[in-house]
N, C-alpha and C positions, 0 to 999 in steps of 0.2 A: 736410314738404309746405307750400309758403307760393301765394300767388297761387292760392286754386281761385275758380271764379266759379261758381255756380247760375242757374238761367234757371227761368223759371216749367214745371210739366208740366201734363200734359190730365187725368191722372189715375194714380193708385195703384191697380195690381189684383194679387191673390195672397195668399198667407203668407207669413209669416215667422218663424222661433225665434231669440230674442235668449238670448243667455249667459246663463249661473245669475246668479242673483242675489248683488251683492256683499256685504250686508248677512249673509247664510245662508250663502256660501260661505268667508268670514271665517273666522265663529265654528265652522263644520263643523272645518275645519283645526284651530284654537286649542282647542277641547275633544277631538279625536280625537287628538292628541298629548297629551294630561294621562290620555287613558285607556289601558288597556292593551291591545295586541293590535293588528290592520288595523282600520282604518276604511277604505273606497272613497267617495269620494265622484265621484259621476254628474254633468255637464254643469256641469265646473267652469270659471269664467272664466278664461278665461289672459290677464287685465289687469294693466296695470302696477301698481294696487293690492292686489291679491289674491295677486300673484306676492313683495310685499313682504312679506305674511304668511307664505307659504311659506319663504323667504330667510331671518326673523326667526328661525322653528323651524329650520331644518337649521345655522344658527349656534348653538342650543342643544341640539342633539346629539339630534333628532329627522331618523330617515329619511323623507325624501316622495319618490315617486317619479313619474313620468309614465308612464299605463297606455295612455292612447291621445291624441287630440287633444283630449278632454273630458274625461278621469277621470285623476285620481292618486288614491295610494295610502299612508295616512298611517301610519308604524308606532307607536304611542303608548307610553308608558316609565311610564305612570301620573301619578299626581296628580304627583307627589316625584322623577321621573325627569326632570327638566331638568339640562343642563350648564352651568356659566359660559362665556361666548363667550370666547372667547381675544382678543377686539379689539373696540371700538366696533362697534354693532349701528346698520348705516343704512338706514332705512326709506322711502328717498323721499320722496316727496311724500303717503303713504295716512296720512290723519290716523285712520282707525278704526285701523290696523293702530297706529299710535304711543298712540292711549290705553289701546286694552283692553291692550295689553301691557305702560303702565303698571301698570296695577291688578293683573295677571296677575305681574310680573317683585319687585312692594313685598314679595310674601309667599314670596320662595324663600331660598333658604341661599348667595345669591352675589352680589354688585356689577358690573351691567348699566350702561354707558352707551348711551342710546339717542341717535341723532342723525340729524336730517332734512332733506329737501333744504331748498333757497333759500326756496321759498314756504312749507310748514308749518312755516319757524322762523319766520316772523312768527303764528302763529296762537296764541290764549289757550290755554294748559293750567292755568292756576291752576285753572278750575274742577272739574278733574281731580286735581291735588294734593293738593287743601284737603280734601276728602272723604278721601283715602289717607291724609292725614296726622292725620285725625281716628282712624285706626284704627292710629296707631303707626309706618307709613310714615316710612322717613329717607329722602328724594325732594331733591339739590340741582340748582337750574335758571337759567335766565338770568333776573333780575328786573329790568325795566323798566317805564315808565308805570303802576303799580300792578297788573302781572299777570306770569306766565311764560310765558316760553317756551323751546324747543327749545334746544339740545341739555338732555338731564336725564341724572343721574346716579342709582341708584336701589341704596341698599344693604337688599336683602333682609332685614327682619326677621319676627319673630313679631307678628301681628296681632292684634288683639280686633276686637269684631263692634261695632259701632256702629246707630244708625237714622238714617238721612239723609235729608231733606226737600230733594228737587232743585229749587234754586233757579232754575236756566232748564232748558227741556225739551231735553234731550240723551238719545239714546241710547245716545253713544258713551260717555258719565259713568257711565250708570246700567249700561251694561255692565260697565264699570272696577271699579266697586263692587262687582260683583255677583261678580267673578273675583278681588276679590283676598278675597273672603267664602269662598269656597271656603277658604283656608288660614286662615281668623281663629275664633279661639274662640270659640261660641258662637252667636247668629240675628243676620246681618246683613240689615238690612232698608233697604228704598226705596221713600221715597214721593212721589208726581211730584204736581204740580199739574195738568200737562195729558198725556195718554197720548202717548207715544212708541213708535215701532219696538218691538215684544215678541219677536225674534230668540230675544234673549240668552235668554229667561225659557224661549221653545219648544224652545230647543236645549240648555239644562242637562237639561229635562222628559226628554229623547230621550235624552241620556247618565246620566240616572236619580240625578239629585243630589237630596242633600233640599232639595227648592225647595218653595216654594207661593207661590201670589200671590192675591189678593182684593181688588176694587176699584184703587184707586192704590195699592197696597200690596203688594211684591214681598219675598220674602225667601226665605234661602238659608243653610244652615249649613253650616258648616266640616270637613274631616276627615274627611268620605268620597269612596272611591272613586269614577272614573267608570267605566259600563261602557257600552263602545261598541256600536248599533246593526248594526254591522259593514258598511251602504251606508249612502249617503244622496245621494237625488238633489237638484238643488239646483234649486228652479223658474228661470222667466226673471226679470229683473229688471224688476220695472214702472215704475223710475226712466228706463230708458230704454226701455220699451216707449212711455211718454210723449208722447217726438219722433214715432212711428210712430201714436202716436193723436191728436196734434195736425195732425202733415201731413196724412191721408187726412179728417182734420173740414174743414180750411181748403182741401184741392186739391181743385175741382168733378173729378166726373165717379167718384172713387174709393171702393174696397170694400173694405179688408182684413183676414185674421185672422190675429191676433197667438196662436200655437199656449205653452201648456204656461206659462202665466205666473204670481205669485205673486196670490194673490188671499189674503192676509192681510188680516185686517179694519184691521190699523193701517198698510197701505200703501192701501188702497182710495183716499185720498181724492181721488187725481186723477181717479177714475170718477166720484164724487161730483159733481167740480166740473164736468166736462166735460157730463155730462149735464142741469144745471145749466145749462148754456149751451145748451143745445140738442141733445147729440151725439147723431147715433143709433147707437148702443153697445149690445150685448149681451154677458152673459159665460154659455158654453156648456162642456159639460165638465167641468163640476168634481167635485175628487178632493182626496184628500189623500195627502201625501207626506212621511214624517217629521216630522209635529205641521204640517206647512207645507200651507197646499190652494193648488191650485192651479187653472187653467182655461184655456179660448182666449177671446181678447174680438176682438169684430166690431166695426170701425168703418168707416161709409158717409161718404160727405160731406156735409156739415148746413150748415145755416144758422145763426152764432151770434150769441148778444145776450148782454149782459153778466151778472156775478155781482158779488156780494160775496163773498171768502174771508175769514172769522175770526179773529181772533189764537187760538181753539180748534184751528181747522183745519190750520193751516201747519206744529205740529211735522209732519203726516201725510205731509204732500207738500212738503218744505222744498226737496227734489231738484227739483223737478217745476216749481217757479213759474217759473224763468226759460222755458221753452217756452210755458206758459200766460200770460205777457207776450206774446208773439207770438201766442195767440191771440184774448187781451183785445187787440190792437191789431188787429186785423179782424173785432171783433163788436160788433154793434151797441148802442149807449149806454157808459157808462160803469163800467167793472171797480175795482173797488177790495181790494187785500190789505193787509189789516191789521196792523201790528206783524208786519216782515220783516226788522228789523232783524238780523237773526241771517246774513241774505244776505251782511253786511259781510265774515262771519272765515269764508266760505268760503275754496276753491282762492283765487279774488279775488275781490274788492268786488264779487259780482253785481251787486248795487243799480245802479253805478256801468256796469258793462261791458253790462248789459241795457240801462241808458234810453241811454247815448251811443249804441249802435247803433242801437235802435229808433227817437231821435229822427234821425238821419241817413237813417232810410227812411221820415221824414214822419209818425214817430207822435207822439202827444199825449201825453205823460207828467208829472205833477207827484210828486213827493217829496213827502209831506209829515212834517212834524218837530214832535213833542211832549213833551216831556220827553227821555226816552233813548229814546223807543219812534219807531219810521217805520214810514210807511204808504207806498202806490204808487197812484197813480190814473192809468188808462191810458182813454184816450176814443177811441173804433175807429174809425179815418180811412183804414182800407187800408195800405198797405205798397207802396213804391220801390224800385227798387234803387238801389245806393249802395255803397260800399267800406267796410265794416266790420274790427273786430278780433277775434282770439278773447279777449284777454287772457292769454291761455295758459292758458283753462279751458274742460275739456272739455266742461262742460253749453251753456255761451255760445256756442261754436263749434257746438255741433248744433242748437242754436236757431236761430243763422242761417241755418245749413243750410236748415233748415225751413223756416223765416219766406224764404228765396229761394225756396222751390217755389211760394209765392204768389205772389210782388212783382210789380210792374208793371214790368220792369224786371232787367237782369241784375244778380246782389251777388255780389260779390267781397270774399271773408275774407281776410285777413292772416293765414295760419301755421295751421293745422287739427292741427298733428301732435300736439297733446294729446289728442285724441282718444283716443290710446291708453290713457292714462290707467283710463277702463273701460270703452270699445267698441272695440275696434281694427278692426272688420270693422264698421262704421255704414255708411260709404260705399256696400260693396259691397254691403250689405243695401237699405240706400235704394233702388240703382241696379236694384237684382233687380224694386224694384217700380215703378220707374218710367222706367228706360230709361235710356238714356246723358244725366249729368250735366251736363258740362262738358266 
């Protein structure tokens, strides 16, 4: 899809249910195949990402099958029951799907090459290696500019457990460890500096590994079985419930509730920030669902003023900032996020794909550079229309989206079809609550 254009609307009214969460529906997949017996898993995303997880297993001799438009059905072979792919295993563009299966493929009895599309072979994996190969991991990879990346070769050995102090806040690292601890001798442990995503640590809990965690301190031993829950519904994902609570804060006149979403205490922080600025937001319903809680969140249209977001804050909501750019650029005074540097080695250079479009609809945007660390100061002057890019990443492109239901002004994206990436039905969800688009 190239050429869509947005026009500002009157208002957002209704619900909406976005797709499981891809973070939960990953790892649901990846541990319901190392365990024995069905796993079902409930309101699963059928994204480009998550389907490259699926894709990963049925190349290693794991059945998944599709039970309806929302559930497959995983048949698991146990810890030890994986096959060697008979060819080069390619995972797209899903960088969670390419690390934790590093860490997952170090510790089996076979020689995996993983290899990924155009964009996640420019992406770091050294910080992914150097951890594996502290546990014995033979891992060879492309080495340039002082780091790896993509494609990797990975010859399966016998692992020891190690204690890792994660040096940048990654989920997707502390996952990796955490999976290849499962096959390593002894108590593998992780310890973060700032709290990340705790997926990995909820969904070992649920398939009944020896885990424990306290405080920054996760850990996991080796050599036993998983036993599978036998369901697991998988909440909405509030990475892109996000756009849908940034649009209805920023379009006068709007009310909407976002039904059945993750309200994990380490995705929270976009509620954090939003309310923060002003949003009127509530969150009703809550339940829990396989170690996950979950609820509806209510958002009116508000009036907003600026925050500061943390270099604490942003592993929480690392998804989430580029839309919250589009909000800090219609709220009143000056937004600042902190050491976002990590925006760089997404899909692509958000940093970069955020302020060129933001400043081409008239927002006030500074970079600022310290060391290796970046910050973003965004000063709320409203928003134009203007012909924007996606970059060919899907968060950038629904931000625009958004950021058009405000502008002054029709915008027109350049190419939206990444999208599919992990919404493929954004559009028509948008459109349910606000009327014909474009």
């Amino acid at each position: 899809m190239s050429g869509f254009v947005i026009r500002r609307v009157s208002g957002l009214k209704g619900s909406v249910s976005i797709p499981g969460d891809k973070s939960v529906a990953h790892r649901a997949v990846i541990l319901g195949a190392l365990s024995k017996g069905k796993t079902v898993i409930e309101n699963f995303p059928f994204n480009e990402d998550c389907l490259s997880t699926v894709v990963v297993f049925k190349q290693l001799g794991i059945s998944i099958n599709k039970r309806s438009e929302s559930v497959i059905e995983v048949k698991g072979n146990g810890l030890y029951g994986l096959r060697k792919a008979v060819s080069p295993i390619f995972v797209g563009e899903s960088g969670t799907t390419f690390r934790l299966m590093t860490g997952l493929l170090a510790g089996q009895g076979f020689k995996t090459e993983l290899v990924a599309g155009k964009v996640l072979s420019g992406r770091p994996m050294l910080r992914v290696t150097r951890p594996l190969r502290l546990m014995g991991a033979d891992i060879a990879g492309c080495r340039r500019n002082q780091d790896e990346y993509p494609p990797l070769t990975i010859q399966g050995k016998v692992l020891h457990s190690i204690t890792y102090r994660l040096p940048v806040a990654s989920a997707q690292v502390k996952g990796a460890i955490l999976l290849a601890g499962l096959y390593a001798s002894g108590k593998t442990k992780v310890i973060e500096q700032m709290a990340t995503r705790d997926h990995t640590e909820r969904m070992m809990q649920l398939f009944k590994a020896k885990f424990s965690a306290k405080g920054n301190v996760v850990m996991v031993k080796g050599g036993g079985e998983l036993v599978s829950p036998r369901k697991i519904y998988v909440p909405g994902d509030i990475s892109s419930a996000a756009f849908f609570m940034v649009a209805a804060a920023i379009v006068p006149g709007s009310e909407i509730t976002i039904k059945n979403i993750t309200l994990n205490p380490s995705r929270m922080g976009i509620v954090k920030v939003l309310k923060r600025m002003g949003v009127k937001l509530t969150v009703k319903g809550k339940k829990v669902s396989g170690r996950e809680p979950m609820g509806d969140i209510v958002v009116r249209s508000s009036i907003l003023k600026a925050t500061t977001i943390s270099k604490d804050e942003v592993p929480s909501l690392i998804d989430e900032i580029p839309v919250l750019m589009v909000a800090a650029a219609l709220a009143k005074g000056k937004t600042v996020f902190k050491e976002v540097g990590e925006l760089r080695v997404k899909e692509t250079d958000r940093i970069r794909s955020m302020t060129e479009n933001l400043r081409k609809m008239g927002g006030k945007i500074i970079v600022l550079k310290a060391g290796d660390s970046e910050s973003i100061e965004i000063s709320g002057t409203g928003l134009k229309g203007s012909i924007v890019k996606s970059f060919g990443d899907h968060r950038t492109a629904m931000s625009m989206i958004v950021a058009g239901l405000a502008a002054a002004g029709p915008v027109k994206i350049e190419d939206i079809s990444c999208i599919k990436k992990s919404f493929p039905g954004f559009v028509r969800a948008i459109t349910g609550l606000t009327g014909k688009l474009s």
